[in-house]
C-alpha positions in Angstrom: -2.0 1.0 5.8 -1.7 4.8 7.4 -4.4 6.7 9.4 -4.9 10.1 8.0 -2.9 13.4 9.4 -5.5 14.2 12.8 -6.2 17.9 12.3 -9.2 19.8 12.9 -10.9 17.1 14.8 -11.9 15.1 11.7 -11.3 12.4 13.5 -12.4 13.0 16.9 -15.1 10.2 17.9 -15.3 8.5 14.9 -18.3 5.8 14.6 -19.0 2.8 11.5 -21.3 3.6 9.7 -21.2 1.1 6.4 -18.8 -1.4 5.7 -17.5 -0.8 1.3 -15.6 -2.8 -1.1 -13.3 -1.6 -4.0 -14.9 -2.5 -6.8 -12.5 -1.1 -9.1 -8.8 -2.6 -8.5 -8.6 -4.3 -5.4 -12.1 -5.9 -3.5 -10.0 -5.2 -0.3 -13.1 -4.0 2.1 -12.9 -0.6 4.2 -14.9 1.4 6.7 -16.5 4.6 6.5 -17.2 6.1 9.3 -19.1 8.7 10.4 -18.1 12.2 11.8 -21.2 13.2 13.6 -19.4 17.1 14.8 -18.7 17.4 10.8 -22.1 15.4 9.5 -19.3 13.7 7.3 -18.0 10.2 6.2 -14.5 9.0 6.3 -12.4 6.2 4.5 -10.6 4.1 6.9 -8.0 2.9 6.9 -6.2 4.7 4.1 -3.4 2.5 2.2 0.2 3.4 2.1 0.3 3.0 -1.8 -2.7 5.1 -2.7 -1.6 5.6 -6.1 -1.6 2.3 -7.3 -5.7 2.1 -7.0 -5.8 4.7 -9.6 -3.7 2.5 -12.0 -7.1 0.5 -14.3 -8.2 1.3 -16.6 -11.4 1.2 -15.4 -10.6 4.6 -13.8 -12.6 6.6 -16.0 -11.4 10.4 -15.1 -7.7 9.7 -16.5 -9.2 8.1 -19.5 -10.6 9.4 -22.5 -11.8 5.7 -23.2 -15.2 4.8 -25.3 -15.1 0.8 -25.0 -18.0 -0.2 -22.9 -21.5 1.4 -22.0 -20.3 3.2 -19.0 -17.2 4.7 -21.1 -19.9 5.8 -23.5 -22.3 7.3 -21.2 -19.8 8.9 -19.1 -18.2 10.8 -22.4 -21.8 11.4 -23.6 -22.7 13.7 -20.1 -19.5 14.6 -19.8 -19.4 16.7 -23.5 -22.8 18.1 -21.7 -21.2 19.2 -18.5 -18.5 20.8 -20.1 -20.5 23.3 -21.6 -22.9 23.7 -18.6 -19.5 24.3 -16.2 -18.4 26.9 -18.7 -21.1 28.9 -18.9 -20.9 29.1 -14.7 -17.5 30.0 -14.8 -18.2 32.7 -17.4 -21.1 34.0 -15.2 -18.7 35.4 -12.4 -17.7 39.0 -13.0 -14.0 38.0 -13.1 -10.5 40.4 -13.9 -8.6 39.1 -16.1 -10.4 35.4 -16.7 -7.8 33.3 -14.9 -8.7 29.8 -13.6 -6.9 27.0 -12.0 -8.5 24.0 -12.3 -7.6 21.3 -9.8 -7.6 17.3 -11.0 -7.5 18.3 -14.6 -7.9 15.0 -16.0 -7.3 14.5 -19.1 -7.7 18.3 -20.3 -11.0 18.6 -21.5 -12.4 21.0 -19.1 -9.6 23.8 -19.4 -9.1 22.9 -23.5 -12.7 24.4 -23.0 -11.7 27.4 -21.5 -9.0 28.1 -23.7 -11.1 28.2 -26.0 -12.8 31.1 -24.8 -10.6 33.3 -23.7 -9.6 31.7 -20.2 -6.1 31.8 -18.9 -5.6 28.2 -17.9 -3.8 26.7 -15.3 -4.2 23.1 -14.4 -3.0 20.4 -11.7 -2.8 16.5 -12.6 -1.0 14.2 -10.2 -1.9 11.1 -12.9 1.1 10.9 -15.2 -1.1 9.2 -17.5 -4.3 12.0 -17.6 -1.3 14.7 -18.1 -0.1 12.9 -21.2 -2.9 12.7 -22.7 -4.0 16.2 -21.8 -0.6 17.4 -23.5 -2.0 16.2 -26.5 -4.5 18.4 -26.9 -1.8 21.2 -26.1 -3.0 21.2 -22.5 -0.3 21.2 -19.9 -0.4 20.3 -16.9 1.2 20.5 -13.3 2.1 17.6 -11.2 1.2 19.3 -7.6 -0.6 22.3 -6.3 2.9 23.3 -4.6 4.3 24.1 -8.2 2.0 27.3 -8.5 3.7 30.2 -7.2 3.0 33.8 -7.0 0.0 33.7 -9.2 -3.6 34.3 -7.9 -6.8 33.1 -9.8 -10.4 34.5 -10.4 -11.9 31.1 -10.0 -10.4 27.7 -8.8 -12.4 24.8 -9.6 -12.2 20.8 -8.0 -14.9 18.7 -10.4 -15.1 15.6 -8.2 -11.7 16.5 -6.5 -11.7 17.3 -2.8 -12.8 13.9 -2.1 -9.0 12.5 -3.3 -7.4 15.2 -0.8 -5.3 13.5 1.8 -4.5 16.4 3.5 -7.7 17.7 3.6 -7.6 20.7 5.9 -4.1 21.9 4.7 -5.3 21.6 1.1 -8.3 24.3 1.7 -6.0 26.9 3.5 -3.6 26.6 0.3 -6.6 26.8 -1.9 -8.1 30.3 0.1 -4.4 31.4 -0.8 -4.4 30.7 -4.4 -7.6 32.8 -5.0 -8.0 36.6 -5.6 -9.9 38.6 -2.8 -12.8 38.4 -5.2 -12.7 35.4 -6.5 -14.4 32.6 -6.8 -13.8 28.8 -5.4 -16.0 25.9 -7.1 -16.0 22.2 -5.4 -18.1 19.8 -7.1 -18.6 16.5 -4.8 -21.1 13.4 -4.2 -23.8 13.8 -1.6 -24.0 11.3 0.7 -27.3 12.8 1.7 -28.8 12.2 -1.5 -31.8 8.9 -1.7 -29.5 7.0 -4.5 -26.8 7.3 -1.4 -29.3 6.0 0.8 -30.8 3.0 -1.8 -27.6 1.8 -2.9 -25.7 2.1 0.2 -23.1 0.0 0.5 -22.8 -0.5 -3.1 -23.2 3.1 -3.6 -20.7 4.0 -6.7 -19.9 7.7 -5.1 -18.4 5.7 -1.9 -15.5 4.4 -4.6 -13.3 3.5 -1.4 -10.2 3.9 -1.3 -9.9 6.3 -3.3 -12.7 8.7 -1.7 -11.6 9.5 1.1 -14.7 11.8 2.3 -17.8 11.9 1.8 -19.6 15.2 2.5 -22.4 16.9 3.1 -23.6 20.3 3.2 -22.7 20.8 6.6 -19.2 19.4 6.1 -18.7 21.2 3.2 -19.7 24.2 5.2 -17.9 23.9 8.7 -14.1 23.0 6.9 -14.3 26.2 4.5 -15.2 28.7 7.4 -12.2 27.3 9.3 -10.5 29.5 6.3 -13.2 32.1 6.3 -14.8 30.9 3.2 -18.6 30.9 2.9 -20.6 28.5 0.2 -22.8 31.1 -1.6 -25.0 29.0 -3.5 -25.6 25.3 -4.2 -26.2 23.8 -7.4 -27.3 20.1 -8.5 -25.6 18.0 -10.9 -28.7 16.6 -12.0 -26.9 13.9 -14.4 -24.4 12.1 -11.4 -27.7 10.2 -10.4 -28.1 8.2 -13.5 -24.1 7.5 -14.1 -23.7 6.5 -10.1 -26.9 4.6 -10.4 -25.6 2.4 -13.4 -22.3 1.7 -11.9 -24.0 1.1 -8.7 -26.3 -1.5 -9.8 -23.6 -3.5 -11.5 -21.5 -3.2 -8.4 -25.0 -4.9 -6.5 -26.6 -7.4 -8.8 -23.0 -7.7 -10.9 -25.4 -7.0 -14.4 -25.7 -4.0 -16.1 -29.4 -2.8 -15.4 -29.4 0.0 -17.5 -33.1 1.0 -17.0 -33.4 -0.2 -13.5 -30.7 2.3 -13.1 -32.1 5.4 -14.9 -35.4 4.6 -12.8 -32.9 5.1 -9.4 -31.7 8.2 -10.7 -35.0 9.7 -11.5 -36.6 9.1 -8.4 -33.1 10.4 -6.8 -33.5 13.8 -8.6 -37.7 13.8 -8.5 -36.8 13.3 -4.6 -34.1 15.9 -4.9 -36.5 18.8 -5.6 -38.1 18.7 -2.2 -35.0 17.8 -0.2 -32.3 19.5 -2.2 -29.7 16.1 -1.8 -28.7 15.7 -5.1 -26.4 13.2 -5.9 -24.1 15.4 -6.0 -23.8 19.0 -5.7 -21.5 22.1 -6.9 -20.3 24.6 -4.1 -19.8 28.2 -4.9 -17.7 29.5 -2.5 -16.0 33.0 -1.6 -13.9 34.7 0.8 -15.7 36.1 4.1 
């Protein structure tokens, strides 16, 4: 096991706040703890071998599997989402319409914007997302470090900046990748939000160890204007509730309750209207 690089004072006076199990490769148990300075969570401790809890195939982001009801649902929203992410990106008044999107997965986001008219870029560490992405023509860098001289209109992380080891460096690199007008999207859970709060320990969006933060608004807020970046606007992403929900209750009563499940993630977005906590949320961010 390793601690995390200390920068920034993320983990100045750390406190437990919920005890987690990986549900997904190992059912070793870790802390989160709380940051109170940062009104943010973090993983503890972080294993050595982080890579190998992304091997399973139950890892649904390197996947492009259809086998069981989640695989299903999760390719359902996600054909959804893909259209609702390129019609933000296409939004932004934007030079030349380059984007670099960070975590690529499997491709399908940026075989999207190929598709219209996007100059595409991507970053995949998963030798196994990038192989599959190639098959759809869509090719993929190992690390952020291999992009050189080139700066983007928009950047996006879908679900990404929660994998980031080094969190603090990452950010800095990530103000220097985009143009002086350009945009910076982070998508993210919300710890904040009441199926966070219902599920709690069983929450899906902890997915320890492989999260290793969990933000909040304020977070989210305080890291980026250590870079001079500034979150412009906040959007939900309405459907997370109902996919976290469903993975959530299997992880707590170990049965798939699918309609106890999509009852959680109503009242978790009916909630979310007054409150704003989404399960998760998209940041729109610029330079200052």
């Amino acid at each position: 096991m390793k601690e995390l690089k200390k920068e920034k004072g993320l983990y100045k006076n750390l406190k437990p706040f919920l005890n987690c199990i990986d549900h997904t490769v190992s059912n070793e148990s870790y802390e989160v703890m709380i940051n109170e300075e940062y009104d943010m969570l973090i993983t503890s401790p972080v294993p050595t071998n982080l890579e190998n809890y992304y091997l399973s195939d139950s890892y649904i982001s390197h996947t492009d599997s259809k086998k069981t009801l989640f695989d299903k649902v999760y390719q359902l929203v996600k054909n959804y989402t893909l259209k609702k992410k390129l019609k933000l990106i296409n939004s932004f008044n934007t030079d030349e319409k380059t984007i670099l999107d960070v975590g690529a997965g499997t491709g399908d986001f940026l075989n999207v914007c190929k598709n219209n008219s996007w100059k595409i870029n991507g970053i995949e560490p998963s030798l196994k997302a990038r192989e599959i992405a190639s098959k759809k023509n869509i090719i993929l860098k190992e690390d952020i470090s291999e992009i050189k001289e080139t700066k983007f209109d928009v950047i996006t992380l879908w679900h990404v900046l929660e994998h980031i080891p080094n969190l603090i460096e990452y950010t800095q690199v990530l103000k220097e990748l985009i143009k002086p007008n350009g945009v910076l999207i982070i998508a993210v859970p919300n710890y904040k939000s009441y199926d966070a709060k219902h599920y709690k320990e069983f929450w899906a969006a902890y997915d320890v160890p492989r999260h290793l933060w969990h933000f909040s608004k304020t977070s989210i807020e305080k890291i980026f204007s250590s870079v001079e970046m500034k979150v412009e606007k906040i959007l939900p992403m309405k459907f997370d509730s109902f996919y976290v929900s469903l993975l959530s209750e299997k992880y707590k009563t170990r049965k798939s309750r699918p309609f106890h499940a999509f009852y959680r993630g109503l009242v978790s977005n009916i909630k979310a209207k007054r409150t704003k906590e989404y399960s998760s949320l998209i940041y729109i961010l610029k330079n200052t």
